[in-house]
C-alpha positions in Angstrom: -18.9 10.9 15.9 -18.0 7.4 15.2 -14.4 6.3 14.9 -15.4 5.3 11.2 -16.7 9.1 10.2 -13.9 10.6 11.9 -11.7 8.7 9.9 -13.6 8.9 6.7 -15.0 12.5 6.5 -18.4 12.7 4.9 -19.1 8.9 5.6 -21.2 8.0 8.4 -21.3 4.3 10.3 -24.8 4.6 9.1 -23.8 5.2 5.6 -21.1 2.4 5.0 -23.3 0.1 7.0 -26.3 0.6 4.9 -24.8 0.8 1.8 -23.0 -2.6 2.2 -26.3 -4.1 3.1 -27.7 -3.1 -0.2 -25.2 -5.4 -1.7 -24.9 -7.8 0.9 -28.8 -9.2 0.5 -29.9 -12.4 -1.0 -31.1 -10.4 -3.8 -27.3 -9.7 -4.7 -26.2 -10.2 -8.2 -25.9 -14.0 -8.3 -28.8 -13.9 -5.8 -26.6 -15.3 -3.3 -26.1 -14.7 0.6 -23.3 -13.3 2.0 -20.5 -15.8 1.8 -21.5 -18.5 -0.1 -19.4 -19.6 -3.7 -20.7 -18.3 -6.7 -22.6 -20.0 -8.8 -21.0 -22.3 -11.6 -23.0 -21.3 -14.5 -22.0 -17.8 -16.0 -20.6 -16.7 -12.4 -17.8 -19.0 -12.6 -14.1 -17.5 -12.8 -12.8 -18.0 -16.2 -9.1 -19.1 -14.4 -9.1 -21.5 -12.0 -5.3 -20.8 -10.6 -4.1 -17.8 -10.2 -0.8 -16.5 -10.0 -0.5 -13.7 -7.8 3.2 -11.8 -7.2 4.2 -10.3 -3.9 6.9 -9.2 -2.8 8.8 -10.0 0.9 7.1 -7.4 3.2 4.6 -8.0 5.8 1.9 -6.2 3.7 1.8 -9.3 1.5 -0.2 -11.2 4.2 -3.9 -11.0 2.8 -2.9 -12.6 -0.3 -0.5 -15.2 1.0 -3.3 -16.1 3.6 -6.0 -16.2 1.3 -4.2 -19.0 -0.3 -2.8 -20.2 2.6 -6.6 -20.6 4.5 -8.1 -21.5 1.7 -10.6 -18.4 1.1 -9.6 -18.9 -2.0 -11.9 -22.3 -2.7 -14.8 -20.6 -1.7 -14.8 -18.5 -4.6 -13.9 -21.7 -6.7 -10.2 -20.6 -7.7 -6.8 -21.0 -6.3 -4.3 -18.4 -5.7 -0.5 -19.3 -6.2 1.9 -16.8 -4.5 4.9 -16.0 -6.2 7.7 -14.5 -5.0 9.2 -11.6 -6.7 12.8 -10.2 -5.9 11.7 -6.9 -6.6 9.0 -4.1 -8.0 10.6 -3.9 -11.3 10.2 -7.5 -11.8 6.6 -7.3 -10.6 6.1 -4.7 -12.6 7.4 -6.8 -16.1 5.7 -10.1 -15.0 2.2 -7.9 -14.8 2.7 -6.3 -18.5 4.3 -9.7 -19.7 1.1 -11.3 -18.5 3.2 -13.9 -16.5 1.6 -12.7 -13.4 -2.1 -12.4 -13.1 -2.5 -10.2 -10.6 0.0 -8.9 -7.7 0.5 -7.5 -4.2 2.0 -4.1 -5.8 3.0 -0.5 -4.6 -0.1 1.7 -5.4 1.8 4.3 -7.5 4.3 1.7 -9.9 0.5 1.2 -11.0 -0.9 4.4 -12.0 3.3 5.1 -13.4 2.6 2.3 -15.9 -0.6 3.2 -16.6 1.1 6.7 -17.9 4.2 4.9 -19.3 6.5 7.1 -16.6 7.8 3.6 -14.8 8.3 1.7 -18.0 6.2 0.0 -20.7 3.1 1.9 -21.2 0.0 -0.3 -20.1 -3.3 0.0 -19.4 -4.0 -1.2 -15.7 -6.0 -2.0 -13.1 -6.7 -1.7 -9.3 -9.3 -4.5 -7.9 -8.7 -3.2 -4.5 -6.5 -1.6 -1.7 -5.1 -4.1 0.6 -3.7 -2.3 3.6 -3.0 1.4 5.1 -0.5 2.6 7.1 2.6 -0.1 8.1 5.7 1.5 6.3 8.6 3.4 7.7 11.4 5.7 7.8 14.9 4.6 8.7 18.1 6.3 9.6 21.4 4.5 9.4 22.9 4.9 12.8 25.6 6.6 11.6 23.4 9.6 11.3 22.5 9.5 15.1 26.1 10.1 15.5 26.0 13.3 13.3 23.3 14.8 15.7 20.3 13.5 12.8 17.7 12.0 15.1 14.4 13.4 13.3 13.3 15.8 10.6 14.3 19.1 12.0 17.6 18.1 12.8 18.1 16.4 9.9 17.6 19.1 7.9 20.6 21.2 9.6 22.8 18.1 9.1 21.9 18.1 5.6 22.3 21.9 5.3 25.9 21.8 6.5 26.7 19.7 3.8 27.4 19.8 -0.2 24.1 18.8 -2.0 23.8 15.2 -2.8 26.1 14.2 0.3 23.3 12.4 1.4 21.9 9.2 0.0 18.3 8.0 0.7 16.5 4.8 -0.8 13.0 4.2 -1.5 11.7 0.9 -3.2 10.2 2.0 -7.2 10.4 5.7 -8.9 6.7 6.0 -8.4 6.2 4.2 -6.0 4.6 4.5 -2.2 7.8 4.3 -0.7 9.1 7.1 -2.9 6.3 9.6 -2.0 6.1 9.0 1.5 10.1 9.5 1.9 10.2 13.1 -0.9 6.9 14.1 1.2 8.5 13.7 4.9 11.8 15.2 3.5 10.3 18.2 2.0 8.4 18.4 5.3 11.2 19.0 7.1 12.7 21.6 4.1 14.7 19.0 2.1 14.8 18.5 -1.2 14.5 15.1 -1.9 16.6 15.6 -5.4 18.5 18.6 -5.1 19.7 18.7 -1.3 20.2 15.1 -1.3 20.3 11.8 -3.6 17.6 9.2 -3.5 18.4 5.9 -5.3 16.1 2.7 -5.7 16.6 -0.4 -3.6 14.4 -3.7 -3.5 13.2 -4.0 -0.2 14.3 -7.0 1.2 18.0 -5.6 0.6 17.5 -2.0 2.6 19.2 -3.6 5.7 22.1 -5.0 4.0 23.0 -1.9 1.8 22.3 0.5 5.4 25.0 -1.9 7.0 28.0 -1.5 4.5 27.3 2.4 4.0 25.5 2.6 1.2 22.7 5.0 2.1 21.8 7.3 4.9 18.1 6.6 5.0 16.1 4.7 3.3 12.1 4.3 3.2 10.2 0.7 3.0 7.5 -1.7 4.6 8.0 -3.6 7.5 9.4 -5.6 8.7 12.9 -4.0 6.9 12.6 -1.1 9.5 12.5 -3.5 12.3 14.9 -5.3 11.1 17.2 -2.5 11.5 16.9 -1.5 15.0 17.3 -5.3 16.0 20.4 -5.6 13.5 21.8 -2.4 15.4 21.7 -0.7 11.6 19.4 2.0 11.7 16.6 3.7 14.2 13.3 4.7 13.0 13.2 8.4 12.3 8.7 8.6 10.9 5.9 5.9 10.5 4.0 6.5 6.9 1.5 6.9 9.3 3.1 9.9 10.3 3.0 11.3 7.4 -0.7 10.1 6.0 -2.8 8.6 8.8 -4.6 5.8 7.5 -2.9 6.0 3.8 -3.3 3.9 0.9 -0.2 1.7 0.6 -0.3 -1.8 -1.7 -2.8 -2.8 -4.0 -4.5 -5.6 -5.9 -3.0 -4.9 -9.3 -3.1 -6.3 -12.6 -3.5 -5.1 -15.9 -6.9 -4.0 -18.0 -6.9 -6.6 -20.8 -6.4 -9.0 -17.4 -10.0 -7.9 -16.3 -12.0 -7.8 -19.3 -10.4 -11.4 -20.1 -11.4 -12.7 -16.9 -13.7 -10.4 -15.1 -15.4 -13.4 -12.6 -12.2 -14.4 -12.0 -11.0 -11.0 -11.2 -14.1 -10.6 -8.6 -13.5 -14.4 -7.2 -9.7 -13.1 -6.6 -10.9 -9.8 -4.6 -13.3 -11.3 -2.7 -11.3 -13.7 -1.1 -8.8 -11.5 -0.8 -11.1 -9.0 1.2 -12.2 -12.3 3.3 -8.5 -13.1 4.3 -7.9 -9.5 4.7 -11.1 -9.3 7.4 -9.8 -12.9 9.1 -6.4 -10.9 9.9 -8.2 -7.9 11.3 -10.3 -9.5 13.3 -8.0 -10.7 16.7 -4.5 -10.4 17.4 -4.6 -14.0 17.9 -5.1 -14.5 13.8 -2.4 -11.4 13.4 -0.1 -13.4 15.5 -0.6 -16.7 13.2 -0.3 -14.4 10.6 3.0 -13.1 11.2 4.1 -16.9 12.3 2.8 -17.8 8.5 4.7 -15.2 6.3 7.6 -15.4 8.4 8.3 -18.3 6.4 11.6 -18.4 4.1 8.5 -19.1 1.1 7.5 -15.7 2.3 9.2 -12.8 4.0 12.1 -14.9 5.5 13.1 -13.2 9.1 12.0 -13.9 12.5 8.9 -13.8 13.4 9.0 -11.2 16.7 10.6 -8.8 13.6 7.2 -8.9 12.2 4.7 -9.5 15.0 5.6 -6.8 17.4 4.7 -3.8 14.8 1.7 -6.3 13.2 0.5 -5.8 16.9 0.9 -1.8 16.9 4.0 -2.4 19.3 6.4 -0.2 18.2 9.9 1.0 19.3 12.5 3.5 17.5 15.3 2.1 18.3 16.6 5.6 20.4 14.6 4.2 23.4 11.1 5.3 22.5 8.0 2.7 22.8 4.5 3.6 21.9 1.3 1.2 21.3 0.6 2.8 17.5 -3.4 3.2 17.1 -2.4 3.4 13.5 -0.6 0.5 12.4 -1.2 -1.7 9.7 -5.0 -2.3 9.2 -5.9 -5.1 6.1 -9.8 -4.5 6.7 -10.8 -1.7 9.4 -14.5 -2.8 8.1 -13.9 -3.0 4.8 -12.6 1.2 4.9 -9.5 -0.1 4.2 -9.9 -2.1 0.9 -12.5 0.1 -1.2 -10.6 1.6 -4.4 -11.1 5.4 -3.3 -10.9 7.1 -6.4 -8.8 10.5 -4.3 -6.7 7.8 -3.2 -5.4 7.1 -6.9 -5.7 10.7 -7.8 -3.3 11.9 -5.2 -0.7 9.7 -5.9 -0.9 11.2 -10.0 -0.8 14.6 -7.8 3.1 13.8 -6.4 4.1 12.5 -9.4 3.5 15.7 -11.1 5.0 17.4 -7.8 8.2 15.7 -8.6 8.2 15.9 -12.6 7.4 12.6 -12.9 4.8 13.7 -15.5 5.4 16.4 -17.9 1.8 17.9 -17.8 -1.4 17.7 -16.2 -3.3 14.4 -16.1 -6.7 13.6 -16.3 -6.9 13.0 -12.7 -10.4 11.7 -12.1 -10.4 10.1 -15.7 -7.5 8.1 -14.7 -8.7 7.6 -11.3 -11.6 6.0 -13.0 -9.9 4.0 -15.7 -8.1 2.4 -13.2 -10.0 1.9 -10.1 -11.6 -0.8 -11.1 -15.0 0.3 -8.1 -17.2 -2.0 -10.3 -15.3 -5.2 -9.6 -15.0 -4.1 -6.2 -18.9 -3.7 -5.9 -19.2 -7.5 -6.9 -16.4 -8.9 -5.2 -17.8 -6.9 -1.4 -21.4 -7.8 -2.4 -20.0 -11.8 -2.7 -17.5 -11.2 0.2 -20.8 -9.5 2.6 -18.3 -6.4 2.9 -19.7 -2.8 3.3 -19.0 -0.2 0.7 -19.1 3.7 1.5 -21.5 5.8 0.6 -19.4 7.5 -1.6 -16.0 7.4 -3.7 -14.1 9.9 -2.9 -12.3 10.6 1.0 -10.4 13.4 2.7 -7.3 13.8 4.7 -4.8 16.1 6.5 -1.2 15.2 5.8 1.9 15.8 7.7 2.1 19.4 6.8 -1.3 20.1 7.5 -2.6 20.2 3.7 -6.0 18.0 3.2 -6.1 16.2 0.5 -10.0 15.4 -0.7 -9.9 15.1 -4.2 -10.9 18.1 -5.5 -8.8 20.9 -7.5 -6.0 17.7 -7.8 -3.9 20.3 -9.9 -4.1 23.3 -7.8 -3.2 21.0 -5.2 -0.4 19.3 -7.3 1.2 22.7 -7.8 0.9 24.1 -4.7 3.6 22.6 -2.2 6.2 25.5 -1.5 9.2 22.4 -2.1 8.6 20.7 -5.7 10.3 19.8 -8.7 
């Protein structure tokens, strides 16, 4: 079995190859060949620049380099990054409208989409833009109370009075959050009633660690990194650990955003999926890369914090090294950035695992509203990128539980550790 199928159950090499071809032809939509601009006429984006938010984390690289090498003129627009200070700000820029479009957490999308993470608005994923890449941290003070992974945190935790512990993830509904609650009630913790989980912006996980302020914390890199070098914290799980190959941040911007401006909304993804394949495709361009968004216009840290786990090199900061085979992919031949419609729909699933929603979604409706798979279509077709034979994708979490899709509220309700 390929690499590809074994990573994507139910898709064959064959499959994702062929089916990319079919849009990939000279026949293709505009009648264009793969990567060549689209056409001025009716093809041509209705917005010329635009402004795309991200936030400091090294998962903001295929939009900062699609601007930054100029994939974005092939498509005839111009991308402007713009710094954000933190998800809830990129969260009120994208309703406001003074965003376009943004590097954002998968699930602060689907939570605004269902009004559970603020103003209610109708929104819209163009693509994914990487898997795996996020982290765990411990603050070293926990090493010192014998906590050096899940099990024996859990007896650390036990020992004490319920919310003794304090853990940060990034947004309510966000990645961050899910991957922490999952690995936590993993191990037999309760991520709101055995200890306390507060939100921190990313960029500020270090600095809050250092003066005491949490005992663990959940973010991208390079802020886990950043911790073992600062002497803060050690890494206690990958996300990767927990998901192999997971969704993580997202294209997103909102409905009204796509139907205003739909070729521009295709010219964006597709040269976002062309930067995204330039970083896959060497070390040497993951290298320049890192060198790039190290930048105080960017992430703002050194650029061995962000290079080393860019390049799958990873360390725990308890003396552990390991080469990752699962570290941050942008592309993985295009696997990575199609809209997997199980993807969206398992992150509604752990938001009603934690009470974040009252009752029962629409799973697959929603999935559909806002999985924008038709956009994506154009933008791979313009891009030459393959699409899978099919939209949905199946995977065995930490625990052992596969997620596919199907039964999303049998599944939903059926961890032994919920709200």
């Amino acid at each position: 079995m390929s690499k590809q199928s074994k990573d994507f159950p139910g898709l064959s090499r064959r499959g994702f190859i062929k089916a990319g071809a079919a849009l990939g032809g000279a026949s293709m939509l505009g009648g264009l060949a793969p990567g060549m601009a689209w056409a001025a006429g009716s093809d041509a984006p209705e917005k010329k620049e635009i402004r795309v938010g991200f936030i400091p984390l090294t998962d903001c690289a295929s939009v900062v380099m699609a601007a930054v090498k100029k994939f974005d003129e092939k498509y005839g627009i111009k991308i402007i990054p713009s710094k954000e200070a933190s998800w809830a700000a990129v969260r009120d820029k994208l309703v406001s409208g003074e965003l376009d479009a943004a590097h954002v957490l998968y699930g602060l999308v689907y939570g605004v989409h269902l009004g559970v993470s603020g103003p209610k608005k109708d929104m819209a994923v163009l693509m994914t833009l990487n898997n795996n890449g996020q982290g765990i941290t411990l603050s070293s003070q926990m090493k010192d109370k014998g906590a050096i992974d899940g099990p024996s945190l859990k007896k650390v935790v036990a020992a004490s009075a319920p919310g003794t512990y304090t853990f940060a993830q990034t947004f309510p509904t966000g990645t961050h959050a899910m991957w922490l609650y999952y690995w936590l009630a993993a191990n037999d913790i309760d991520p709101f009633r055995d200890v306390k989980s507060i939100v921190v912006p990313p960029p500020q996980m270090v600095a809050n660690a250092r003066v005491g302020n949490m005992h663990g914390y959940c973010v991208g890199e390079p802020w886990n990194q950043r911790a073992i070098i600062d002497g803060v914290g050690f890494s206690v799980a990958t996300s990767q650990d927990v998901w192999t190959d997971h969704p993580e941040k997202v294209l997103g911007t909102s409905a009204d955003w796509v139907a205003k401006n739909p070729n521009a909304a295709r010219a964006l993804t597709a040269a976002v999926l062309d930067a995204s394949r330039w970083i896959d495709a060497s070390d040497a361009n993951r290298r320049e890369t890192a060198k790039v968004i190290a930048a105080r216009s960017y992430v703002n840290t050194d650029v061995d914090v962000i290079e080393g786990r860019m390049l799958g090199k990873y360390e725990n900061g308890l003396g552990k090294s390991w080469q990752d085979a699962h570290s941050m992919k942008f592309f993985n031949d295009g696997a990575v950035n199609f809209p997997w419609l199980s993807d969206g729909m398992w992150f509604l699933t752990q938001h009603r695992r934690w009470g974040l929603l009252d009752k029962e979604p629409d799973y697959l409706g929603v999935a559909r509203a806002i999985n924008r798979i038709d956009i994506y279509r154009q933008a791979a077709a313009a891009a030459g990128v393959a699409l899978p034979a099919g939209e949905m994708r199946a995977s065995k979490l930490i625990d052992g539980v596969v997620w596919d899709g199907s039964e999303p509220a049998k599944y939903a309700g059926g961890f032994k550790v919920r709200a």
